[in-house]
C-alpha positions as CSV (number, residue, x, y, z in Angstrom):
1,X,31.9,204.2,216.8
2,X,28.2,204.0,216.4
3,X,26.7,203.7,219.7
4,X,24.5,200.6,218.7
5,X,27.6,198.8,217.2
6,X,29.5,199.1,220.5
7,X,26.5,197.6,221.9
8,X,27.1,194.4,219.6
9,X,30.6,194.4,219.5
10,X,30.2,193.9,223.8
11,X,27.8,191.4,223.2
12,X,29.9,189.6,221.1
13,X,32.9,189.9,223.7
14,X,30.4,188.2,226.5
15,X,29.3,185.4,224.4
16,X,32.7,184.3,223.1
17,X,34.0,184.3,226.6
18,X,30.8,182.2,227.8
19,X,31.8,179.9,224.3
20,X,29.1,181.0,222.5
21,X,30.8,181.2,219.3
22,X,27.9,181.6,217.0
23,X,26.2,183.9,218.8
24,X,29.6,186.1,218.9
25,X,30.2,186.0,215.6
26,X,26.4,187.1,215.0
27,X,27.0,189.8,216.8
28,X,30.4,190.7,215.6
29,X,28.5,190.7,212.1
30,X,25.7,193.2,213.4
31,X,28.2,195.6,215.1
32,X,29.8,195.9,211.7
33,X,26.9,196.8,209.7
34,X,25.9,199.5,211.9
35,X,30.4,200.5,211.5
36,X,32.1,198.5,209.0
37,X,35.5,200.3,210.4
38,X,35.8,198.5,213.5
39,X,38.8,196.6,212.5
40,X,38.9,195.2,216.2
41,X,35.7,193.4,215.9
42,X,36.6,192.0,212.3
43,X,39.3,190.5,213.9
44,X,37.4,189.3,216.4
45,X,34.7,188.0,213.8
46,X,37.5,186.2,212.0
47,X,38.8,184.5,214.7
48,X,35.7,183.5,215.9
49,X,34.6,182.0,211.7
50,X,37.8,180.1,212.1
51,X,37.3,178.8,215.3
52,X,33.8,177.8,214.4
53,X,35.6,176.4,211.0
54,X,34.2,178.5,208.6
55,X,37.0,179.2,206.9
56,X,36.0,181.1,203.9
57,X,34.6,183.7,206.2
58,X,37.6,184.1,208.1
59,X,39.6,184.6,204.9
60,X,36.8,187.2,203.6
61,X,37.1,189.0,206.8
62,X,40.8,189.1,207.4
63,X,41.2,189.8,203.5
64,X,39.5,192.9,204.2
65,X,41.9,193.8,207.6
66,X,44.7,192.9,204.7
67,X,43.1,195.8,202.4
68,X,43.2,198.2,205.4
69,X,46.8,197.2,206.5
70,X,48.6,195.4,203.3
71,X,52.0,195.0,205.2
72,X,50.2,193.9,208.9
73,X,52.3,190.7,209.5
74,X,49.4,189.3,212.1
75,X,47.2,189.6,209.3
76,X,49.1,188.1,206.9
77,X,49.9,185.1,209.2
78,X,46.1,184.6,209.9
79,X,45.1,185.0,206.3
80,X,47.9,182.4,205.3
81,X,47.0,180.3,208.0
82,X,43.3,180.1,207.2
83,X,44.1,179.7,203.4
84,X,45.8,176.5,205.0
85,X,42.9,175.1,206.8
86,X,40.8,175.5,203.5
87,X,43.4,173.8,201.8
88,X,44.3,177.0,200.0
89,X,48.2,175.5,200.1
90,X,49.8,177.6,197.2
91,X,47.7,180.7,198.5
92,X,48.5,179.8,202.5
93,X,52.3,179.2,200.9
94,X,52.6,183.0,199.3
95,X,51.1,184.3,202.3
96,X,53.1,182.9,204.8
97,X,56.8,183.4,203.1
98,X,55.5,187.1,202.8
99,X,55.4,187.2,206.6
100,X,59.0,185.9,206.7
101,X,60.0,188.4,204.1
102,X,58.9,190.9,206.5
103,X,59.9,189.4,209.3
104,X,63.1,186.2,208.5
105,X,62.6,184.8,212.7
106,X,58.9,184.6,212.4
107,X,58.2,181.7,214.5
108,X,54.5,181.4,213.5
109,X,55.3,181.3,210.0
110,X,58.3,179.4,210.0
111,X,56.2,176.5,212.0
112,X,53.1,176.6,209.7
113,X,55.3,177.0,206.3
114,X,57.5,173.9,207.3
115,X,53.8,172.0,208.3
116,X,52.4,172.9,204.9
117,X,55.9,172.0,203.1
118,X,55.7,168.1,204.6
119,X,52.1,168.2,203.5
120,X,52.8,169.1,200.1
121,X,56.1,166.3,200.1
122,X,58.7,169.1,200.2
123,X,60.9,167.7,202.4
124,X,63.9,170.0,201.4
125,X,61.8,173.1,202.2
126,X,60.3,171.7,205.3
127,X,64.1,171.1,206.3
128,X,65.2,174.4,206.0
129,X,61.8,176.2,207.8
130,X,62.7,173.6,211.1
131,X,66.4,174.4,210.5
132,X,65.6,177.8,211.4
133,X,63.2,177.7,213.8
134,X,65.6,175.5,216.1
135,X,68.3,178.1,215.5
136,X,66.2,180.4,216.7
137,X,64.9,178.3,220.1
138,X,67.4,175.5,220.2
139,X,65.7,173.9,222.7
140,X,62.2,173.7,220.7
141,X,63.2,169.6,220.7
142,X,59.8,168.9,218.9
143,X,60.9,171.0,215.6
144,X,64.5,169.2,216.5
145,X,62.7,165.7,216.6
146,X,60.5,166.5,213.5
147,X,64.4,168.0,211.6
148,X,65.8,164.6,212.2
149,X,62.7,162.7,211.1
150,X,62.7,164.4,207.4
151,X,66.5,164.8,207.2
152,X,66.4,160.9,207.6
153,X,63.6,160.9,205.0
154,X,65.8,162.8,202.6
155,X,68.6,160.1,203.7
156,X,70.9,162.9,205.2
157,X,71.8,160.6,208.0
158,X,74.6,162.3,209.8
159,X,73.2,165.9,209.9
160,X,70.2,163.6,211.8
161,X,72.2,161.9,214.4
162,X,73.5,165.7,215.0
163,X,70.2,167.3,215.5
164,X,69.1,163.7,217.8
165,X,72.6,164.1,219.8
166,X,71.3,168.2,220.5
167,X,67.8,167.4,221.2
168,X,69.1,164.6,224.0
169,X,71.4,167.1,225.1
170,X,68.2,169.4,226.2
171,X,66.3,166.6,226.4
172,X,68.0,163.2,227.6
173,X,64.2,161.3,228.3
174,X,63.1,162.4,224.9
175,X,62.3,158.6,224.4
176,X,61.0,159.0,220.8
177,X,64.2,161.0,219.6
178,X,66.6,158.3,221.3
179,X,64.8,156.0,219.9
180,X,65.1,157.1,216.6
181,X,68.8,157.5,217.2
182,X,68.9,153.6,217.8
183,X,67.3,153.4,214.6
184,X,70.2,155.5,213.1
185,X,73.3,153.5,214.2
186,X,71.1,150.5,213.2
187,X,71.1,151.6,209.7
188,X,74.9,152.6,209.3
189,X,75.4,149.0,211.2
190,X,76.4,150.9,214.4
191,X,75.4,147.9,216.5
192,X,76.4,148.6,219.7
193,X,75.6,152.4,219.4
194,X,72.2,151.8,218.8
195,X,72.0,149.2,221.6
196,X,73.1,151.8,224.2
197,X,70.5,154.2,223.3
198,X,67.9,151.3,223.8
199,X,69.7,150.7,227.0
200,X,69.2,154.3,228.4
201,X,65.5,153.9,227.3
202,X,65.1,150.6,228.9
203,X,66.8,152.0,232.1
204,X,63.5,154.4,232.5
205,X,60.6,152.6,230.4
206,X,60.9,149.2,230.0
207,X,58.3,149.3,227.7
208,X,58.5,152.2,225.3
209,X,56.6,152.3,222.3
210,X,59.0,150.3,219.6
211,X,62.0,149.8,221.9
212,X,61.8,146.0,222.1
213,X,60.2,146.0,218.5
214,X,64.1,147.1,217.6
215,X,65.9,145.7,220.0
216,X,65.2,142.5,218.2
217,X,65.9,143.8,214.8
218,X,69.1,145.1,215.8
219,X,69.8,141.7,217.5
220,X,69.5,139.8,215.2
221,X,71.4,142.1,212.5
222,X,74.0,142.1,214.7
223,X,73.9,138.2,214.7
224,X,73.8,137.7,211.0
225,X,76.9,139.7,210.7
226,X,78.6,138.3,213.5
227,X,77.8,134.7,212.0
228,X,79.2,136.1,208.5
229,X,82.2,136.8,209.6
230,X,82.9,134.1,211.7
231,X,82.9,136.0,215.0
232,X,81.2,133.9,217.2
233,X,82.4,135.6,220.4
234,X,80.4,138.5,219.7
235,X,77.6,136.0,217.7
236,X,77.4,135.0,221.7
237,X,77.1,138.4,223.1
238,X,74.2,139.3,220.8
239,X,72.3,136.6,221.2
240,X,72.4,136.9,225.2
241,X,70.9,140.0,224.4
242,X,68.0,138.9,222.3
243,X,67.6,136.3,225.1
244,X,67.5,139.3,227.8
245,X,64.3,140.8,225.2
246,X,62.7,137.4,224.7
247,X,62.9,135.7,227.8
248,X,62.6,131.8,228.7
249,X,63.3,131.3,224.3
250,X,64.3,127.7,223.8
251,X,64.8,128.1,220.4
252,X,67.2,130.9,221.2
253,X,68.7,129.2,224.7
254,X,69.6,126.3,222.2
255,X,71.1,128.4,219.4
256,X,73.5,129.7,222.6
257,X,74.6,126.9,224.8
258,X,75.2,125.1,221.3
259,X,77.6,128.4,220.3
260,X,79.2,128.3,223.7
261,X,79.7,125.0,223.3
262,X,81.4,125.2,219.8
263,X,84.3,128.1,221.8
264,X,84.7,126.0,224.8
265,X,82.6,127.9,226.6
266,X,81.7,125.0,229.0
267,X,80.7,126.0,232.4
268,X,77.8,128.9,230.4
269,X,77.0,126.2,227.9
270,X,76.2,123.7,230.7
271,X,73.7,125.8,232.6
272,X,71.9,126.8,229.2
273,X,71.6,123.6,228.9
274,X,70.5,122.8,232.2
275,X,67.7,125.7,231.8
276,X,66.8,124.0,227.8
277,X,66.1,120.7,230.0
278,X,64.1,122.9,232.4
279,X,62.1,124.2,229.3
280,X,62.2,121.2,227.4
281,X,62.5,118.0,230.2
282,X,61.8,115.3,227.6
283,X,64.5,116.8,224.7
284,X,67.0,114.0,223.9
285,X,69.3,116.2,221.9
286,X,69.8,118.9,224.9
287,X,70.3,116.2,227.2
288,X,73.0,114.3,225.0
289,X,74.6,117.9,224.1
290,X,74.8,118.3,228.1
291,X,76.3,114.9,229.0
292,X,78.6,115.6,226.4
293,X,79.8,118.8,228.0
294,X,79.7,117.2,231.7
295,X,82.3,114.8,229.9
296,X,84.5,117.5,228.1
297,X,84.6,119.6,231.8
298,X,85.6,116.3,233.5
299,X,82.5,115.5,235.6
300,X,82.3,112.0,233.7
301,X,80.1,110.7,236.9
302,X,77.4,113.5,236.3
303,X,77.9,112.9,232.6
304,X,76.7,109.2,233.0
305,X,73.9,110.3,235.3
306,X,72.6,112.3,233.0
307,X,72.5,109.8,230.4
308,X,71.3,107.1,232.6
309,X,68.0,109.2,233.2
310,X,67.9,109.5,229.2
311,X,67.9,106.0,228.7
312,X,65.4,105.0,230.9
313,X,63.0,106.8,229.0
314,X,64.4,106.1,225.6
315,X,66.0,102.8,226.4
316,X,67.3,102.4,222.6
317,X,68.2,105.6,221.7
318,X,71.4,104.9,219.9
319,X,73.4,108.2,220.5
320,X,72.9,108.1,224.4
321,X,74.1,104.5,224.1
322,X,77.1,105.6,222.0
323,X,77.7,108.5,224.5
324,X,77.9,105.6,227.5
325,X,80.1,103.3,225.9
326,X,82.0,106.4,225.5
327,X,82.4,106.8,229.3
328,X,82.9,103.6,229.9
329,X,86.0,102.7,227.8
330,X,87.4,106.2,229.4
331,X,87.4,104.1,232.6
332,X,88.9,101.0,231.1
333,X,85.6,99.2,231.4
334,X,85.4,97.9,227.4
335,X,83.3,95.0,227.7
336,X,80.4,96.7,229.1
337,X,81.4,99.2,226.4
338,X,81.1,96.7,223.9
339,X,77.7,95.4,225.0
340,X,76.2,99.6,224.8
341,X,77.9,99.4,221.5
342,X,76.2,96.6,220.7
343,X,72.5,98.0,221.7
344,X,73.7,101.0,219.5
345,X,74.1,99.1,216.7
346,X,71.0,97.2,216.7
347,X,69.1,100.6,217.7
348,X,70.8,102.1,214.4
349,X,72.9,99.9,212.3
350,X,73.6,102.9,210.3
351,X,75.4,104.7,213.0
352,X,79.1,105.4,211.7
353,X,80.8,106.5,215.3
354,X,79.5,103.1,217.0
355,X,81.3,101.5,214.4
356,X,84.5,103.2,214.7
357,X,84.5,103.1,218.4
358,X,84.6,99.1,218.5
359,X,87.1,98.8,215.9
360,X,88.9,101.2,218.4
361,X,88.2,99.0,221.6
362,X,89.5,96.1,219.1
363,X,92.7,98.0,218.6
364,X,93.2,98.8,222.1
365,X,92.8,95.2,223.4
366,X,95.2,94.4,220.9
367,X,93.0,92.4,217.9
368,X,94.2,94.7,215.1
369,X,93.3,92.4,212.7
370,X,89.6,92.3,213.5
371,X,90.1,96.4,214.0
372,X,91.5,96.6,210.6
373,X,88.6,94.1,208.8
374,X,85.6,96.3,210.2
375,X,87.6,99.3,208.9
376,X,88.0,97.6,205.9
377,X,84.0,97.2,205.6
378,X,83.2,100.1,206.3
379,X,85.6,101.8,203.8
380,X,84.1,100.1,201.5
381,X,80.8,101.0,202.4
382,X,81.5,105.1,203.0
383,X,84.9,105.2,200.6
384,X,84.3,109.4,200.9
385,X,84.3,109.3,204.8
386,X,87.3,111.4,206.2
387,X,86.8,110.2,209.6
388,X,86.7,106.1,208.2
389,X,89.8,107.0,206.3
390,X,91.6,109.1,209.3
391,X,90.8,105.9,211.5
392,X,92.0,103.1,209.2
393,X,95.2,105.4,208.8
394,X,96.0,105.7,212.8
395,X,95.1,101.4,213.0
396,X,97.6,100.8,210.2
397,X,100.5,103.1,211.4
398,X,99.8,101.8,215.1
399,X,100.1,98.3,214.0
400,X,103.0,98.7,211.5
401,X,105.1,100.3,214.2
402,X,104.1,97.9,216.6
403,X,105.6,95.5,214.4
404,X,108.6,98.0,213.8
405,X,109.6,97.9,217.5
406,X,108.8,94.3,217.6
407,X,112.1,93.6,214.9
408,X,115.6,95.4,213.9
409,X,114.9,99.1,213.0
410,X,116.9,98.0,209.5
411,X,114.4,94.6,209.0
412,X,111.8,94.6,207.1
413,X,109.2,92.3,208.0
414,X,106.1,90.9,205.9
415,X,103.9,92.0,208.8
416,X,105.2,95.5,208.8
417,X,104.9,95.3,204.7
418,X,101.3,94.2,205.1
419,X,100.7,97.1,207.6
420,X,101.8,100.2,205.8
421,X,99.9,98.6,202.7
422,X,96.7,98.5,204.3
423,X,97.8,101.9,205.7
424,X,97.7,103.2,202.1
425,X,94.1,101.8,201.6
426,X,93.1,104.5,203.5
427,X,95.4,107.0,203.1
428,X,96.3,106.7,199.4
429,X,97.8,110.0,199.2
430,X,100.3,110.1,202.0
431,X,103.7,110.5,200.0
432,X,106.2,110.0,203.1
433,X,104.4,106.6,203.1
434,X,104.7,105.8,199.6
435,X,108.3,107.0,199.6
436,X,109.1,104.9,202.3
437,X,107.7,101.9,200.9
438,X,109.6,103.2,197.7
């Protein structure tokens, strides 16, 4: 070595350890014009280019180590590699699988070839360099994570849950890769799977990154589904979990005392409710929905409280009226029934169940006649209503076999006549009827 060019090449050493770059590399460049065959200090000079990002330096200099030493696999990776920061790809490509021809476990190469691959879109070869490399260091879970990312891409969806399930096997707070998991079973409609991945996230970090984001989705999936097919038990269970995401939701606390409501799920469907007034203190409907369910659970005296607080803020509403008079012919009490049916019906003439209830108190205090001619009207007036039809039916049939027990089982009266006529007013189609009347 040229005594001068040792000088340099020291130098060179000092001010790249001080991080001096380009005064290294200046003197990397003097020591080897005084010796152009220090191949140490080339390499040093093209580390130091590439650092400094020249890059077409650093491929000049290590193209010449390459000349020295065509089958140096270090110098073939660095060459290859600084093709790739020059966006050199085909070059950096041809370089690199030379390395792994000399060497098939490369690790550098295998990592920077499967790098370049997703930069280029080639997902398939990108696949197969991260394939090996976590063959090679199974428990490298960021290649593992990255595998499962582009075998989803290339919608190979079980070969990724199998490279997720290893990586949380090394790796069980891998957040990102259990995440993606979640994201998985949600795709294949794996509801529950995916919500116990979320689960185990949620049991650490509360607040990862996208967790709640797809909690939500996979929610309300999940409650699509469960609505589709008619399954409103698990329709329930979902949507206590999107309330456990959301929080205080009224929207969503209403959608779920309204389906426990619909399974006789009383006792849940009456606190929702209770925690929808909390929400909502001036909300007719959740207050009627809950009187109604006081009623259905037998607390009839709650019930009424309940709609006693409603009406003195909305002193005509017609339904909480309805709902009263309701309660009170339960108890026998039908003339102050018929007075709150009588507010209802000035509140909303319109209102069909008001109607049928007093042609029911009629019946019951034995005016079937009157029972029968508000029937009658409103027949006429909704011919297409089942419940108007179902309730003129059950007036007839009570009357005719009132009259029926009232003569000799072989006797036919004209009352009884008149009453299994009228019964086919509403019930046209009933043929036991029409045979018996013959």
């Amino acid at each position: 070595m040229h005594p001068k060019a040792l000088v340099h090449h020291q130098a060179g050493l000092a001010y790249q350890q001080k991080g001096n770059l380009q005064a290294a590399a200046e003197e990397y460049a003097r020591a080897l014009e005084l010796d152009a065959r220090l191949e140490l200090t080339r390499s040093y000079l093209a580390t130091t280019l590439y650092q400094l990002g020249d890059y077409s330096g650093a491929i000049a200099q290590y193209q010449q180590l390459l000349g020295a030493e065509p089958d140096n696999i270090k110098h073939l990776y660095n060459l290859g590699v600084s093709c790739s920061a020059a966006g050199q790809w085909q070059d950096a490509v041809a370089l690199l699988l030379r390395c792994l021809k000399a060497d098939t476990n490369f690790l550098p190469a295998l990592t920077s070839l499967s790098w370049l691959y997703q930069q280029q879109g080639n997902v398939e070869g990108a696949i197969t360099m991260l394939g090996q490399i976590v063959r090679l260091d199974p428990e490298d879970t960021n290649a593992r994570y990255q595998l499962a990312t582009l075998l989803r891409t290339a919608a190979r969806l079980d070969e990724a849950v199998m490279q997720l399930g290893e990586l949380l096997a090394y790796d069980p707070l891998h957040f990102a890769g259990r995440l993606l998991l979640a994201t998985l079973f949600g795709s294949q409609t794996l509801w529950d799977a995916a919500w116990e991945q979320l689960v185990k996230i949620w049991t650490v970090e509360r607040e990862f990154v996208g967790s709640r984001e797809l909690g939500e989705q996979i929610c309300q999936a999940a409650i699509r589904q469960s609505a589709m097919a008619q399954d409103a038990r698990s329709e329930v269970v979902w949507l206590e979990r999107l309330c456990e995401l959301r929080g205080r939701d009224a929207d969503l606390v209403r959608q779920l005392a309204d389906l426990c409501r619909s399974i006789d799920r009383t006792a849940q469907a009456i606190a929702l409710y209770r925690e929808l007034i909390e929400l909502q203190p001036h909300d007719p409907e959740a207050i009627l929905a809950l009187a109604a369910c006081l009623r259905r659970s037998g607390k009839r005296s709650e019930a009424q409280t309940v709609l006693l607080t409603l009406l003195k803020t909305h002193p005509q509403h017609a339904r909480a009226l309805l709902a009263l008079a309701e309660l009170r012919l339960e108890t026998g009490n039908h003339d102050q029934a018929l007075e709150l049916l009588g507010r209802a019906a000035i509140s909303d003439p319109a209102l069909l169940e008001a109607q049928l209830l007093f042609a029911d108190i009629r019946m019951r205090q034995g005016q079937e006649a009157e029972a029968y001619r508000l029937l009658s009207g409103l027949l006429s007036q909704y011919p297409a209503s089942g419940e108007v039809r179902q309730a003129g039916g059950a007036l007839c049939r009570h009357a005719a076999l009132a009259c029926q027990g009232a003569t000799e089982q072989t006797t036919w009266s004209g009352s009884l006549l008149l009453w299994w006529e009228r019964y086919l007013e509403f019930l046209p189609d009933d043929v036991k009827v029409l045979a018996l009347l013959g």
